[in-house]
Structures are given as C-alpha cells and as structure tokens.
N, C-alpha and C positions, 0 to 999 in steps of 0.2 A: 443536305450535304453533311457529311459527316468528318467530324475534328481527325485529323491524321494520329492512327496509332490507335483511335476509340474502340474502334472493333475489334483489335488486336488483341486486344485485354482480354477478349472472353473467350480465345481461340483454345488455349491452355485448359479451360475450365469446362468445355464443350465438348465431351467424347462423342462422334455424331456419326450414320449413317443418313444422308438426308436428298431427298429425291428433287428431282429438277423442277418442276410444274407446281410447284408448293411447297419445296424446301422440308422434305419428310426425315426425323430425324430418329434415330435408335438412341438411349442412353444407356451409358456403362453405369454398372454400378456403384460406380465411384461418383457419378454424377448426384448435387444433391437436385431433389423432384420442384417442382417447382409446385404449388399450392393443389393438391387432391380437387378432382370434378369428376362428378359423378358418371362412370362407364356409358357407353353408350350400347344400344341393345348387340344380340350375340347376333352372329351370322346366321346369315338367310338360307334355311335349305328345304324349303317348294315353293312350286310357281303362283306368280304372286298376277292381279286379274290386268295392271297396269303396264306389266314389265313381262319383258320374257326373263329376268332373274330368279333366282330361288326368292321366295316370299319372307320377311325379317320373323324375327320371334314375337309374342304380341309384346304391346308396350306393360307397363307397371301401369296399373288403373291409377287415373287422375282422382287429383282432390275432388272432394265435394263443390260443385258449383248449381249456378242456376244453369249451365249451359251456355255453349256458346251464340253473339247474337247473329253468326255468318256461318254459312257452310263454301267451302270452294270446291265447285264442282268440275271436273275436265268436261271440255267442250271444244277439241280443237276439231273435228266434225263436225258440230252443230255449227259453229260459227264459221268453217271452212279456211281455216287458220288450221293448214296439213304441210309439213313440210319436215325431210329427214335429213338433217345435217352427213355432210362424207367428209370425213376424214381424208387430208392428204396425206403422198405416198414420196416421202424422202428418197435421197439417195441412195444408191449400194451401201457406200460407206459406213454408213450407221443404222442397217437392217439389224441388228442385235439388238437396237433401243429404239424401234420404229415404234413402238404403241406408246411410248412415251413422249417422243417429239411430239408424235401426233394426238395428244391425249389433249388440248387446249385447242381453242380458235373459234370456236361458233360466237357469232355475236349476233347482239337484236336491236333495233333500236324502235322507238314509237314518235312519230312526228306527223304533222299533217303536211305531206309530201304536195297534197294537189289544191290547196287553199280553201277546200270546203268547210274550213272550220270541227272536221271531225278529223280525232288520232286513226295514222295508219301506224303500219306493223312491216318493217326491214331486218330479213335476217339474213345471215352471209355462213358462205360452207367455205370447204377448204380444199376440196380435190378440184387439183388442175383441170379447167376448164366447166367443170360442172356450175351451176345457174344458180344465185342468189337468188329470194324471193321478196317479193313485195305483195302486200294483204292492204288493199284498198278497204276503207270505212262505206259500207253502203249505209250505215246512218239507222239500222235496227238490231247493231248490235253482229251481224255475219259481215264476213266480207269478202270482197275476188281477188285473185290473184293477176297481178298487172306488170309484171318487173318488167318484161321485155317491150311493151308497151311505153315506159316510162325511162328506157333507155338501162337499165340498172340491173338485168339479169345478166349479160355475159360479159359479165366485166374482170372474170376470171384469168381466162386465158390460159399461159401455162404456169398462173401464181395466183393461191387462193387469196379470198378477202378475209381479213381478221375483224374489227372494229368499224362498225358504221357510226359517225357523227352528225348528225343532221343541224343547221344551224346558217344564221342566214349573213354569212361572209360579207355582203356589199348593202347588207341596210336598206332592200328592195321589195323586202317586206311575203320574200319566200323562202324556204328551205332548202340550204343549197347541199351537197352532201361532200367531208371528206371523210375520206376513207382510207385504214391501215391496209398494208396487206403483206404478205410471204417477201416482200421485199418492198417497193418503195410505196410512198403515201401517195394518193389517186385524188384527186379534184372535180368535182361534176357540178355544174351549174344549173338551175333550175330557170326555165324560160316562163313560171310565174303559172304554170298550168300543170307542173308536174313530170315534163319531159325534161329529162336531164343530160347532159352534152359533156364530153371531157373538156376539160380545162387546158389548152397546151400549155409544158412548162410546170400544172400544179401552182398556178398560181403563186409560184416563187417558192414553195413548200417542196425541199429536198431531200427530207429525212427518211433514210431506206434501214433494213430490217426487220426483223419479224415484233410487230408491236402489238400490246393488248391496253396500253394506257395513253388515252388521247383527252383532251378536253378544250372547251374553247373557254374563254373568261377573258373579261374586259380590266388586266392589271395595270393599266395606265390611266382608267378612269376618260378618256378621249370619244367616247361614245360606240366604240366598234367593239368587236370579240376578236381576241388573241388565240393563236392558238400553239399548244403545247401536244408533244407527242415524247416518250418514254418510251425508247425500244427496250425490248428484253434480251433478241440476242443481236449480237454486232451485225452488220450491212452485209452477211453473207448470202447466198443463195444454198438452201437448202436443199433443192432440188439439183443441183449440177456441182454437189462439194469436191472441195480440191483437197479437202484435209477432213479427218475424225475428230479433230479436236473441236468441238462445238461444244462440252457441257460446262457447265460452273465449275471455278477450281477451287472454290473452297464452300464448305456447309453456312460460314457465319462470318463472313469477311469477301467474298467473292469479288473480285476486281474487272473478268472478263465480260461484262455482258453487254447492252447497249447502253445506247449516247441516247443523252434528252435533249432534246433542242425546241426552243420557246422560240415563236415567230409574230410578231408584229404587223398588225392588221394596217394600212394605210386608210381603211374607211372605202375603200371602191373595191375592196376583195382581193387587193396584192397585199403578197406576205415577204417580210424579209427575215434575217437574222436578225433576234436581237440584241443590241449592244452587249458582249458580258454574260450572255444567255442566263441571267438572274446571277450569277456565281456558281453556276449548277458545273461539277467538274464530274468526272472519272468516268468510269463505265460499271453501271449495275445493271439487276435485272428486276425491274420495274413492272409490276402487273397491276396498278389501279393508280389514278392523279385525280382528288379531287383539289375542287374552290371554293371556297366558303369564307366567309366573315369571322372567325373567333373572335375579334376583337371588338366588333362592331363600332369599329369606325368610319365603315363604307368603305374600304379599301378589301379586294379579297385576299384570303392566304390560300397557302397548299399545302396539301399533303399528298407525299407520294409513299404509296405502302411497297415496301420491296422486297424481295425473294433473298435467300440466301444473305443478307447483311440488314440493318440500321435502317427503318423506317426513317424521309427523309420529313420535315417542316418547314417551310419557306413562312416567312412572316411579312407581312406587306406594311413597309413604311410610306408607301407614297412617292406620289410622281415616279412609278417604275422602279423603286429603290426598297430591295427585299435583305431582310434578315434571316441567317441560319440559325434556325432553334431545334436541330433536330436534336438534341440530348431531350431535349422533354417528352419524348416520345420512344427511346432506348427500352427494350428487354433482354435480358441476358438468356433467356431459355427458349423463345423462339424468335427466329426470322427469317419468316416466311410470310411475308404481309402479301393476300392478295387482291382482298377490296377494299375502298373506302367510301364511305357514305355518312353522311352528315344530319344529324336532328337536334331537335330542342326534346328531348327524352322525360324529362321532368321535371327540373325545376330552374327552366331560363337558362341553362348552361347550354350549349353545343356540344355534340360527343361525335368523336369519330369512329363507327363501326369499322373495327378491321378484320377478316377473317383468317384464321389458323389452324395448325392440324390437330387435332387431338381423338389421336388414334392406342389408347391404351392395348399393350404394351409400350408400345415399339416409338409413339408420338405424344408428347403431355406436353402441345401447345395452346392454349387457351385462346377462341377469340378475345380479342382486344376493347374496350368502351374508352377510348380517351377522352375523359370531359374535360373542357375548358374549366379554368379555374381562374377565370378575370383578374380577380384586384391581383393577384401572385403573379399572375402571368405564367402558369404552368399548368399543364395538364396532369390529370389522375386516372387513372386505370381501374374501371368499375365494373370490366367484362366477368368478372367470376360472381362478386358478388351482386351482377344485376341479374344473374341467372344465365346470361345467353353467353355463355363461356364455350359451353363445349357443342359442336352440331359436326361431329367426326372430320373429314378432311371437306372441309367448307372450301367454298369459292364465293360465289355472289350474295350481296345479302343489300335488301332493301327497306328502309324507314317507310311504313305506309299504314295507314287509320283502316284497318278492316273492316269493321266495326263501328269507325264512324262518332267514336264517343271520346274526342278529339286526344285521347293520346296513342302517339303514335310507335303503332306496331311495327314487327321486326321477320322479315321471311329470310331465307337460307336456303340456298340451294348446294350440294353435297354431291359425293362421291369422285374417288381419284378413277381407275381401270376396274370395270366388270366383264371377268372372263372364266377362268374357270374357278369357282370357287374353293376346290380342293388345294389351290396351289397360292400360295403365297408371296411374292418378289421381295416380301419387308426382309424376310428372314436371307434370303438372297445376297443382299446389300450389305451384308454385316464383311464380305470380302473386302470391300473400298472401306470397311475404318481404319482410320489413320493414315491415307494414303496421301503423298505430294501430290502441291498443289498440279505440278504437268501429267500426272499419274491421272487423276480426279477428272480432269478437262478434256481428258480422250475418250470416247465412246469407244473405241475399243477397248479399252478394259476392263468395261461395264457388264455384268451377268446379261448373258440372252433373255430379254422380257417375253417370248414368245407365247404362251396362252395363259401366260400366272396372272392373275390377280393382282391388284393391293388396292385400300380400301375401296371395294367396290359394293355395290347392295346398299347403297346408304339411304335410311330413311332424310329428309328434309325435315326443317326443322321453320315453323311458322310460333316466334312466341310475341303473346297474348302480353301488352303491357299494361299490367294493373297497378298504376300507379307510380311506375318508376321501377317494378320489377318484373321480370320477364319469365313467361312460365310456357311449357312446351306444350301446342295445344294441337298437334298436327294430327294425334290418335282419331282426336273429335270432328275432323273435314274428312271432305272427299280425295285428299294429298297423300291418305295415309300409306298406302301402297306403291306409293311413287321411287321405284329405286334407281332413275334414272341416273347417267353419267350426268349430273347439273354442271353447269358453268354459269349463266345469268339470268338474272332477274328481272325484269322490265314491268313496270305500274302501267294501267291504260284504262280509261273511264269509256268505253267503247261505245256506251248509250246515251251518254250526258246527263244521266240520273244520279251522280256520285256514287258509284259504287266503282271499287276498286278490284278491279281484273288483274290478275298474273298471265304473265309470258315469260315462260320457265325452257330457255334453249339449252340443249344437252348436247354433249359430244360425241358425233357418232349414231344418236337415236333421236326417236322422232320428236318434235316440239311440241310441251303442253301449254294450251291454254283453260288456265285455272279461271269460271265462273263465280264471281264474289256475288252470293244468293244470302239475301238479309230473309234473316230468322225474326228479327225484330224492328221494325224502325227509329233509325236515327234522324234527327235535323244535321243539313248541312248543308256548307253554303262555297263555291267557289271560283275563281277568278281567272280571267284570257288578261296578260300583261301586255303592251305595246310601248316598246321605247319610241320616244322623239328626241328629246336631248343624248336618253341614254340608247346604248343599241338597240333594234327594234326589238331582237328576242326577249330582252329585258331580264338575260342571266345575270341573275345578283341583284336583284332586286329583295325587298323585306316588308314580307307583309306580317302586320300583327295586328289583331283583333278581339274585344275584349265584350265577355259573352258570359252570362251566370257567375259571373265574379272570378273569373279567370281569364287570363293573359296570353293566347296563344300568338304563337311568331313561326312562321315559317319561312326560307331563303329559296326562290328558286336558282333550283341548280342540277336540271334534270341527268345531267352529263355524268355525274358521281357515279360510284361504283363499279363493279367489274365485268366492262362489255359488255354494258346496257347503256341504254338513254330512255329514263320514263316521260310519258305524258307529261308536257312542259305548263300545265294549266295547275295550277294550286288548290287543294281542296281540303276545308276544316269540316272533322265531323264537330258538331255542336252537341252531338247528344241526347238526353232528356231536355237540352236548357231550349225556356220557349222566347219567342222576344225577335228580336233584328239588332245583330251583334255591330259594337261599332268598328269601324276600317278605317287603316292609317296604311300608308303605303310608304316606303323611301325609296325611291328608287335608286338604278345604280349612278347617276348624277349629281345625287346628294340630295335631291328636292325629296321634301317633305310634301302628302297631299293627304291628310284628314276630311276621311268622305264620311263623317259620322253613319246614322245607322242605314243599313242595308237589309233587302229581304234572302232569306235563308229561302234553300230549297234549289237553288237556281245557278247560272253562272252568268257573273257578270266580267263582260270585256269593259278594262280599265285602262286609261290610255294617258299617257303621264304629260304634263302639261308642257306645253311649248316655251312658258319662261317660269322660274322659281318662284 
C-alpha cells in the first residue's frame, strides 16, 4: 500500500507514453535516463526454424567458457504437451485496442492433479468457450491429455480462464483448483482421484475481474492456506461493455484498476473476508502476488508487483497483523512490475525478481533484484548490477538450478505483440503524452493497434548464475530461436531424475516445452513436503541443507511469479560435492525437524511431525 501523495511526487518528473499489459513508457528528453544496460539485439528480419516471426540478428559471441552443463531442448511433440492458446475477442467498444486487451491471459500451472505422485501440466486459453488443457504425467516423461475427463476442459463458457491455482483448500490431502477468470473467481473440488466438480457459491470466494495475481499462503500461521487474489481490472465484463473507459488513467500513479481481496481459509475449504483485508485499500493494477519469508521468522510477507504505480510490500507481524513497507521497494523510472519470484541467489539474502520493460529507445525500465537486507530491515536493488537487468519487455521469470550445481538460475520469458514488424505502436503512443487522466482511461482515444507491432520477436532470456552474477546463456541451448509472444514460466521435474524442465505458455501461440538434457552430471537430492500440524501442501515451509561446506535454504512457494505454479517438490543441485548432505526442515508451524544426513540422487517424501 502506498503512503498518499508518494506517487504523486514522481508524476511531474515522468514525461511517459506507457502501455497497459506492462506499463510501456517513452521519455522526453528532459527526462534524466536512469542507469545505461546494455541494448538488446536488433530486429528480426527472416524466418526463424521455432517461430513463424522474422528470425533475431545473431547474438555477440559469449565469453570464453567450458560450456554449458545443460542444453534445453523443445519437446512439446515428443512429450505430447501440444496445445495453442486463443486469444479472446472484446467488445465493439474497444476494437481500436483489441490486440492489446487481448495481448495477456494464458496461464499454466504444474501440480499432481490425480495423486499418482507425478507433476501434471494445466494450461488455460481465453476465447469464449474454447477448452483448457490438462497433460496427465504417464511417469516416462510424455504425457495425455485428460481435461474433460477430469472435469476441467469446458469451464470456459462465454468467459475465458486466466490464472490456475492448484492447492489443497480443505487439508484432504488432494489438489483442489481455484481459478481466475475474464470475470469472477471459479472453485473446483477434487474428489481425491482427480475429477473435479464446481464448487457452488466458490466457496465463499467473490472476487470478480480480470485477474493475473492469485496465491494461496497460510498468513495466520492456523495450519490451512489463505487465499489472496489481485484484480488488475475492475469487476467489469469485458465482453458485454457499457463504456470505453477501461484503460489506466495514469502512466505512474494509476488509481482505476482492481480491488485485492485476502480471504480466510476456515480449515474445511470456506473462505470468508478477511477482517481489514490486511490494510490493502485503493484500486491498482496488480500482475504478480508473491509469499515469502524475508524476515525469517516463520511468518510470511508479500509482495505485490504492480503495473502503472508503486510496487506494494506487506510485512508479516503476526497473528494476521501486517505491516506497509512498501517505500523499500519504490523506483522512480519504472512501474510496471509484472512478476515476482523469490530466491536465496547468493549469499543467504532473499531477492525478489521483478520484471520490466526495457526496450531502448522508447523503454529504459530495468528488471528489478530486491535483496533483502535483514539487520536494516530494507531491501537493495541488485538487478542491473547482477546482470539480469535487461531481457526486453519481460513478463515471467523463474529461480531454477539448471544445472544443478546448487545455485540458482534465472529464465525469462519475453515479448509484448508480434505482428507486422515494419510497423511500430511505440511511435504511435507519443499522441497520449501528457494527456488527463479521463482522456488516458478511454480507449477511444487510443491509436488503432491493428497489425503494428511493439516489442515483439523477443529472444528469451535464460541466465546462467555464476556465483551471484548472471550472465545470458540462451545463444548456447536449444531456446535460442524462441520468439514467441511469452507470458509464463512453469519448473516441472517430469521423470523424477532431478532435472528441470520448462513450460514456456505464450499468448496467442502454441506452448513450448523446454527439455533440460545434462551435458554433464550433477548430484542432487530432493524433497515431497507433507503438512500435519501445518497445511498439508506445506507452502512455506524451509528447508536448508549443508553440503561441501555450504549452506543452501530454499522456501517452498511454488505459487510465485507470473501466471505459473511450478512443481511443488524441492530440488538442490549438489554438484561436484560427494557425501549425504545434512536436512533441517522448519516447517510452516514453527517445528523445527533435523533429519541429519540423507542420500543424494533421490527424492525423499518428508512428512512433518504430529507434535513439536
């Protein structure tokens, strides 16, 4: 939540064209630049073997290395994980800005939908009535497609799905799912075998809108998962508008967008309001909510990354009782936050990945690295100088061990509209600078988007962490040609051998799944959570593990980021280091459980103990 008047301060100082789905901004030049990163390559002009877009320019050859120890290879064929996201089709009203409405919404999530102990694969479209998909784990790595089977294909109707959550509402020890969509929030019940049933009512969950940030987290510490939703635009229907006013009314202070509303688990899967909804007031437009521990006192915090205004911080005092810290997390030159995801990156700190536009000329937003800064109690901004500043108009990005040589890596996925690449919208948008705010919030004022571009052809961006710095290694896989419209990220260990799979959903085009194929072997060892005191998912839990004379800690928190949900199973690479690393677990409870050493290689289901 932000102090009244905070954002105001930079409105003067902000000359801005900036787009709606990521807050895309032009500076005058009067504007001073905010800190130089390095260009990103030129446009794409032939076809490239991935994409039906024009193919990029080659990259700048990489340093000298030994090579990398992974290649990611596309395989959504070989593993029969095929499926084409569709774009929904707006009202009349706002047909001058249809590619843009409709330029966000595919989401993915990975959960084991049918109890076999292996991750499946949930992805959701957005044209009315068209069929979500579900990719059952057949357990050798391919999988089938089962959605209407399992209840969860036509659940469209005449309003797409945005956001799938999976997460087990009533501590019954299956995956239950809610789900965002084109207007209100959807409840489905799993009957413990994978067939899922509407919920009437939504289970007390009324928050309607077009939303992209949902999460569940257990902020009372009461043994169940909470859940939070962050609309982005207000509870209109999109499809049947009564008005053109639908866009943001300001670039960096925006007040029109949605309502967040935090809902309180009772522990048998009814959700109410809750008291005060944390102190969460106004209406933003909110595209990522993660939970995570900064503080590590076993209480979670949040972060919500937001479009057009002030990334927000909630800070967990306990007993349900949250503090506003969002000034520690304030930039004056972008905001447009649109993911969040959480790691231990280097050295025991947490850092929040947030992603932003930076699209030279026209956009010099840098991704975000918020490290926690404990004893001060304030975070520091480390995205330029950790390297992963710039990956052009970013959307999803995920903390994940490629590699296996337990620090953890950073994927990106990229691109705003691919359409004709001679034509560009950026230059378009220079009409709306300076305009009021009821000017700005009408789509009818808006340049016709009809076949132009803006930044579209974007390579992805996978960097390599060596050591606490990040370096762009995406020339040297099989990603490299990748110019899809990206939206999210999803982790998935699909064989149970520890290797780290991508499910890369794009808007509009078809879904990659990226093959993590070791070039080299790594040790590694990881963990199935099971609450009893604390909820069974066991979100927010802390495991850390001490292996060749290092310290690794990881939180689960698969829910993070932007319109994903990764593999909820924990996985450390080890390495070169040989041995049986030792395991400490805290769960979200409080209980402490030191399972000294373990064998690597393997995954062990740990199940947290009945009394402290």
């Amino acid at each position: 939540m932000e102090a009244p008047g905070r954002a105001r301060r930079y409105n003067g100082l902000v000359a801005a064209v900036v787009v709606l789905a990521g807050g895309v901004l032009v500076y005058r030049r009067a504007q001073p630049p905010p800190p130089s990163l390095p260009a990103e390559p030129a446009r794409p002009t032939s076809p490239a073997p991935v994409s039906t877009a024009p193919k990029p320019a080659p990259p700048k050859a990489p340093a000298k290395s030994e090579g990398l120890a992974f290649d990611l290879v596309e395989a959504s064929r070989e593993t029969g994980v095929v499926f084409t996201h569709e774009k929904f089709v707006p009202g009349p009203l706002v047909t001058n800005v249809e590619p843009w409405l409709a330029s966000a919404g595919v989401g993915v999530a990975v959960a084991d939908v049918d109890g076999d102990d292996r991750p499946d694969i949930y992805v959701t479209t957005n044209r009315q009535g068209a069929a979500n998909a579900l990719f059952l784990n057949k357990g050798d790595g391919t999988f089938r497609e089962a959605a209407a089977a399992a209840g969860l294909a036509d659940v469209n109707g005449r309003l797409g799905s945005m956001r799938p959550l999976f997460f087990d509402i009533d501590n019954d020890g299956d995956k239950d799912l809610v789900l965002t969509t084109h207007y209100c929030v959807q409840v489905f019940k799993n009957d413990g075998k994978g067939v899922f049933a509407h919920v009437p009512g939504d289970a007390g969950i009324d928050h309607c809108g077009i939303t992209f940030a949902s999460n569940a987290v257990d902020l009372d510490a009461d043994g169940d998962l909470d859940f939070i939703a962050a609309g982005y635009y207000p509870p209109f229907d999109l499809h049947e508008l009564k008005s053109s006013v639908v866009m943001q009314n300001s670039f960096t202070d925006a007040d029109n967008g949605g309502e967040t509303r935090v809902y309180r688990n009772d522990g048998a899967g009814n959700f109410s309001r809750w008291p005060g909804n944390l102190g969460i007031a106004g209406r933003v437009w909110t595209l990522a909510v993660a939970g995570y521990d900064f503080q590590d006192d076993g209480n979670p915090d949040l972060y919500f990354a937001t479009d057009f205004n002030a990334d927000r911080l909630l800070l967990n005092r306990g007993q349900g009782r949250f503090e506003d810290a969002s000034d520690a997390v304030t930039v004056k030159y972008s905001r447009n936050g649109m993911n969040a995801d959480v790691a231990e990156v280097t050295d025991g700190r947490p850092a929040v990945f947030v992603t932003h536009i930076f699209e030279p000329p026209h956009k010099l937003g840098p991704n975000t690295l918020w490290t926690w800064i404990g004893g001060e109690r304030r975070f520091e901004d480390r995205g330029k100088a950790s390297g992963a500043g710039a990956c052009g108009w970013a959307w999803g990005g995920r903390f994940v061990d490629l590699d296996l040589d337990g620090w953890q890596d950073l994927v990106v996925t990229n691109g705003y509209i691919s359409a004709n690449p001679d034509k560009s919208y950026w230059y378009s948008l220079s009409v709306l600078a300076g305009s009021t705010r009821d000017v700005m919030a009408d789509a009818k004022n808006w340049p016709p988007m009809g076949d132009y571009s803006m930044s579209g052809y974007q390579r992805k961006c996978v960097f390599r962490n060596e050591k606490g710095t990040f370096r762009q290694v995406v020339h040297e896989t099989g990603m490299k040609d990748d110019l899809s419209d990206g939206r999210a990220v999803a982790v998935i260990d699909a064989r149970g051998d520890g290797a780290q799979d991508l499910v890369m959903a794009n808007q509009g085009q078809p879904l990659r799944y990226y093959r993590n194929v070791a070039k080299r072997k790594s040790a590694w060892i990881g963990f199935k959570l099971v609450g009893t005191r604390s909820n069974r998912d066991a979100w927010g839990a802390r495991v850390r593990l001490r292996a060749g004379g290092r310290v690794l800690t990881r939180q689960l928190a698969p829910a993070n980021s932007f319109m994903s949900q990764a593999d909820d199973r924990l996985v450390f690479g080890l390495g070169a280091t040989a041995g049986e690393p030792e395991v400490e677990v805290r769960w979200p409870s409080g209980t402490v459980q030191k399972l000294g050493k373990m064998a690597p290689g393997k995954y062990h289901r740990l199940v947290e103990p009945a009394t402290p």
